[in-house]
Every structure is written in C-alpha cells, then in structure tokens.
Phi, psi and omega in degrees: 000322189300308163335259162338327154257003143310305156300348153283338162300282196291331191298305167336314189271344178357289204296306160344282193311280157332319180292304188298285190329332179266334173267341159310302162328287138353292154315331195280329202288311206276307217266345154288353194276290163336306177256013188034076122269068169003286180315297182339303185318317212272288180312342197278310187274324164314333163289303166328301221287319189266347144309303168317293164344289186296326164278358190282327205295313144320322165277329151300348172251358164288339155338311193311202170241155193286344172289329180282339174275309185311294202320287187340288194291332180279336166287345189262353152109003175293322188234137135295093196226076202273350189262305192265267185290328184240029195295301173330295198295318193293335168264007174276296183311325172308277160354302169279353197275305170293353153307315180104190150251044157214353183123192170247324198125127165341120184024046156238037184279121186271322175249023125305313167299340187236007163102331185290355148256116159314124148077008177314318195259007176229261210269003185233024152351309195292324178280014163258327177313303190302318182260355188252343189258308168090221174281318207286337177267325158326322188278323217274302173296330160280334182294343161296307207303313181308290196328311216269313190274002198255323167317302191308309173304321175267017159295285204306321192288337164273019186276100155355309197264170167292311196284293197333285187322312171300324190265337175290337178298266179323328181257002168247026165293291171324253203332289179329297198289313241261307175320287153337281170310316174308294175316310192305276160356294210270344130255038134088022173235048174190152172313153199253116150246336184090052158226155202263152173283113197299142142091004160214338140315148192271124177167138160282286226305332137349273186290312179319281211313343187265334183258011157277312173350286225279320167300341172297313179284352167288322172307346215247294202293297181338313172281358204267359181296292184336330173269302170301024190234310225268000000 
C-alpha cells in the first residue's frame, strides 16, 4: 500500500522532475565545454542512462510471463497473494520469525518439520536454518559465508596474473549474488526466482559447480609461485 501511494505521489510530479533533470543536464554539458572537463560527460550519460532506464522499466516488465510479474508485484507488497504466489515467502517468514534468537532445536522447527514451507531443503534452506537455529545460526551462517567471500577476495588480490584476479573476482561476485539473493527472497525482499544458497541447498549439479569455482581457484593460487619462478 505504501508502494501505491508513493506512486501516486511521484507520477504527477513526473513531468517536474524530468524537466530539472534536463536542465541539469544542459548546465553539465555547458560547464564541460566551458571548462574543458571531459569527465563531466560521464555524468551527462549516467543521467541519460538512468532516464532511458526508467521509462524502459514498464516495457520490460510487460515481457515477463504473467507468474513472473505476480512474483515481482507480491514482492514489492503491490499484490497480496497469500494463498498463491506468495504463499512460499509468508511460511517462510514465519519460520524464521518463530525461531526466535536461539532456535527451536535440531529438526524441532514446527513449521518446517510439518511441511508447511515448500521446496524447505533446496532454495528455501535459510528457514529452516532461522527456525531450528535461530538469530545466532543465522548470523553464524552469515558470518561464514563474509569469511569465505572476503578469502576469496585476498586470493584474489595476490594473483601474478590478470585472468588470476579476474576469475577470483568472479567467483566471489557468484557467492555475493547466489547469497544475497537467495537470503533476499526467503524473507521476502526481492522476488522467488529458484536460485540455491551455495554449499546448503540440496542438489548436486549445484554444489559441483561451487566446488569446482573454488579448486580452479586453489589451483590458479597454488601455481602462482611457478609463474613468479618463471
């Protein structure tokens, strides 16, 4: 609701707005010119850009498929579907909300344990984590996951090579999003896409895939004396 009335707010003034944004524009245009800065220009298209964006945004979500647009509007709280679409996420918070800060206990989560969250052992794992565990295994789980991703990241910084840097880069880029998102979702603040929390959703082709990332990269930091020798 909250949404909606925000929007209702902001369209009006829509034409305002754009008009300051173009006349900002203009002045930035004027005052690189004037002052030979180059670098202005770089702000002149970051605006363009986030214009273009923004009228863009509606025809792309007219694209979707209508179950994908549903997620979207129950995430943002436009649409209430407590039954359907957002069925998932509302016994998901619940769960976690009745964990509590210490848990419930090893499989004594009621509403994990009796079925009422779907899909509990692959993308929606963290609630089971939230209710059998509670804030402290929640915290506990995020704070490996920082470890992990912030290793991956000094790996990375000592890498000889470029493709070193690069693909170490990449891979705690993967964890940041496969984390984020996931976590997001399963209490309920980005849309249910179906992607799994690495190295604790149930699923091979999954877990190979995160552990190889990480042997390529032990393998890549493992050689790299062999490259400062050459």
């Amino acid at each position: 609701m909250y949404l909606v009335d925000l929007c209702e707010i902001i369209v009006p003034a829509l034409p305002c707005i754009l008009s300051m944004l173009f006349i900002a524009c203009v002045y930035i245009v004027i005052e690189a010119i004037k002052y030979r800065r180059p670098k202005l220009y770089i702000s002149v298209a970051t605006a363009v850009l986030a214009i273009g964006f923004m009228f863009s945004v509606n025809m792309a979500f007219q694209k979707l498929q209508p179950h994908q647009r549903l997620r979207i509007e129950v995430a943002l709280g436009i649409v209430e579907d407590l039954r359907g679409a957002g069925y998932n996420v509302n016994q998901s918070t619940i769960a976690i909300g009745s964990g509590g800060f210490t848990g419930k206990g090893f499989l004594n989560g009621t509403q994990t344990k009796l079925k009422y969250v779907p899909e509990q052992h692959t993308d929606f794992i963290f609630c089971t984590i939230g209710e059998e565990e509670g804030f402290i295994g929640t915290m506990l789980v995020t704070l490996l996951f920082l470890a992990l991703i912030l290793r991956v990241i000094a790996i990375g910084e000592r890498q000889p090579t470029t493709f070193g840097r690069v693909y170490a880069y990449c891979v705690a880029s993967y964890f940041i999003f496969h984390f984020c998102i996931n976590i997001g979702m399963v209490i309920g603040l980005c849309p249910v896409i179906g992607i799994p929390l690495p190295f604790f959703s149930y699923g091979g082709s999954s877990l190979w895939g995160f552990t190889i990332l990480l042997f390529i990269l032990l393998k890549l930091d493992a050689s790299r004396k062999n490259y400062l020798a050459y």
